[in-house]
Every structure is written in C-alpha cells, then in structure tokens.
Residue, then its C-alpha position, 0 to 999 in steps of 0.5 A: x466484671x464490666x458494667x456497661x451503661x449505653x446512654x440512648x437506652x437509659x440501660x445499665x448491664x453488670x457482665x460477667x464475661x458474656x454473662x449478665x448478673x444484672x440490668x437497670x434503667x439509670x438517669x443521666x445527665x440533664x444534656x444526656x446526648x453529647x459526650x461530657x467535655x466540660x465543668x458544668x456541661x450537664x453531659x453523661x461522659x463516655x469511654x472506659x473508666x474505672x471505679x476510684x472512689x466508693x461513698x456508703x453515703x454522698x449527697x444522693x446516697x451510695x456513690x460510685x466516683x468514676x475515673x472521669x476525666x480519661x486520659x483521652x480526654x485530658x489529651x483531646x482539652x490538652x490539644x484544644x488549649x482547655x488545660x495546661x501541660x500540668x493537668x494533662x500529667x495528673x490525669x496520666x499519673x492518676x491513670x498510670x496509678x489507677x487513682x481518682x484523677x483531678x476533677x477541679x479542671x476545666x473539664x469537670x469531675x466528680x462524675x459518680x454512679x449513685x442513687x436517686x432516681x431515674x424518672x428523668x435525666x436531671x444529674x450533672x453528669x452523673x448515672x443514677x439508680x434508683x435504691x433497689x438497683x443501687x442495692x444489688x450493684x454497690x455489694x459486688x463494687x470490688x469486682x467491677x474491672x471496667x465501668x463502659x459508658x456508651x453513647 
C-alpha cells in the first residue's frame, strides 16, 4: 500500500494499488507551501519516504517517523555546502539499509505522521491527524510500502 499525502489539499489517501482503503484531512507544517529544506523551517517535505519508526505514544500520541531527509535531499544540502561528505553517507546508508536516517543535521528530521489535530497547520513539519483517522492508519502501518508526500 502507498500513503500519499498532497499537501495543497490538506488530503491524505491510503492505496491499495488503484484502490483507496481510505481518505483524511491532515494538518502540516506552520510554512505549509515550500518543500522542507531546513531544521527549524516549519515546512512539510516532499518526496518518497518510507515508514522507519513507529511510537504507540510520542509527544502528540501515535507517530509514524518518516524517512525524511531523502537521498535527494541530502544530495541537493550536499551540493549546496549545507552538509559535509559524512552527512551525505549516512543519509545514503540509512536509505541503502532502509533504516531511519540521521535527523540531527542541518536539514532537520523527526519528521512523523501523528495525532493532534488538523484545525490548522501549526506542526514543524510534520503531518497531523486527528485520533479517529490515526485509529483506522496506524493498524495497517506494516503494509504501507511508500509514504508520498506532494505538493
């Protein structure tokens, strides 16, 4: 299954193939329209990720990490000079082993799905539900292949 979240609709979708099991309003970051490129830019990121850590109770309950920052981000800061050669091979290794990748660089992390509402975009940059959405996603997590964020 892919669970594609496109960011100007405040939508999430959960596929099954062509199928949708499901649809929910989320919340995202407080700077919802850029692409996160930053710690502390507020942004939503965009791009291909996939589920690499899964808490029955974080700081706004159930939470979905997001193997944010890609590999096409760290490539992108890489070539910019926001990270050295180091950061840009633990990105490629976390990937290359499909764990969660380094979130203490210059371009941020901890980037999950999770509960807490969505009256508003007010997260860092996370994706947030509300419980009863959070309800019907986090049973199915193991069989989500593919978190798409769009803008």
């Amino acid at each position: 299954m892919e669970l594609v979240v496109e960011k100007s609709k405040r939508k999430m979708t959960l596929l099954d193939g062509d199928v949708s099991v499901f649809s929910c309003t989320v919340a995202l970051g407080r700077n919802p329209v850029d692409k996160k490129r930053a710690e502390g830019d507020g942004c939503t990121p965009e791009g291909r990720f996939y589920i690499c850590l899964v808490k029955e109770q974080g700081k706004y309950g159930r939470s979905l990490g997001l193997s944010y920052p890609a590999r096409e981000d760290a490539e992108l800061a890489f070539a910019e000079g926001r990270i050295d050669q180091g950061a840009l091979r633990a990105v490629h290794a976390a990937w290359d082993e499909h764990r969660r990748p380094p979130w203490g660089t210059a371009l941020g992390g901890e980037i999950y799905i999770h509960e807490g509402g969505t009256a508003s975009d007010w997260t860092q940059g996370c994706i947030a539900l509300e419980s009863g959405d959070m309800n019907r996603l986090f049973p199915l997590r193991d069989e989500i292949a593919a978190v798409i964020i769009r803008p």
